[in-house]
C-alpha angles and dihedrals in degrees: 000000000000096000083065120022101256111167092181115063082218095062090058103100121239141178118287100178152336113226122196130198144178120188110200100194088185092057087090084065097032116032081194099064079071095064097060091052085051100048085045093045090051097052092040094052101028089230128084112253143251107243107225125222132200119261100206135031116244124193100189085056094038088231123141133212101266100017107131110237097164157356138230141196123212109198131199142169132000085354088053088051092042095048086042096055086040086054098042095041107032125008102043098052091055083058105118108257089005111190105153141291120288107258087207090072084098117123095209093250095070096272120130126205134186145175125222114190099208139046097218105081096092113089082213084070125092114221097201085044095059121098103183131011107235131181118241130213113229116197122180119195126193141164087249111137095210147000095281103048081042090057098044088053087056105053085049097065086045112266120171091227111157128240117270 
């Protein structure tokens, strides 16, 4: 509230939601590549997954209207808290060459996104159970009004963002 001039606690921004997701793009050949997503996305996030379809059919792709290609979390409350300590502290430092997150991930609107390449990054995750290592979406969404508020906030919960 200090850092801008809020006068209200409610104008103060705060988080919303985290969402997760895991596109399997082989999933169109093999329906089973699905499953291990699905069994990951669970232990990461702590809730069973949506499975995601696509919305339109591409031939170049050979990928159909309806076939499930992927699956998402959405994460609130106490859980978003729990997964975001679990990020900042844990899990992003064991990234390889590790310097900080880009400042530059805002949307324009406060939201943060971020891609991890691998999976194992979570202790939660089990390396000789893995059958295959998969990328996860990261997207975080605050009341923040813009990219600076967004990015305050930010730093505040502890995340490793770099210096501009």
């Amino acid at each position: 509230m200090k850092d801008f001039g809020y006068t209200n606690p409610l104008q103060a921004p705060r988080l919303v939601k985290v969402a997760l997701n895991i596109g399997v793009g082989a999933a169109a050949q093999d329906p089973k590549m699905l499953d291990g997503a699905v069994k990951d996305l669970t232990t990461i996030a702590g809730q069973r997954p949506v499975i995601t379809r696509a919305k339109r059919s591409i031939a170049n792709f050979k990928l159909r209207q309806g076939q499930r290609i992927g699956c998402m979390v959405t994460l609130r409350g106490q859980r978003m808290y729990e997964f975001l300590d679990r990020l900042f502290s844990i899990a992003l430092p064991r990234v390889r060459d590790f310097s900080g997150l880009s400042p530059n991930s805002f949307d324009g609107h406060g939201n943060f996104a971020l891609g991890l390449t691998e999976q194992l990054v979570f202790p939660e995750i089990d390396y000789d159970s893995v059958d295959r290592i998969r990328g996860l979406n990261i997207v975080i969404c605050t009341s923040a009004k813009n990219d600076a508020e967004g990015r305050q906030l930010l730093r505040r919960l502890g995340c490793p963002l770099r210096a501009e």
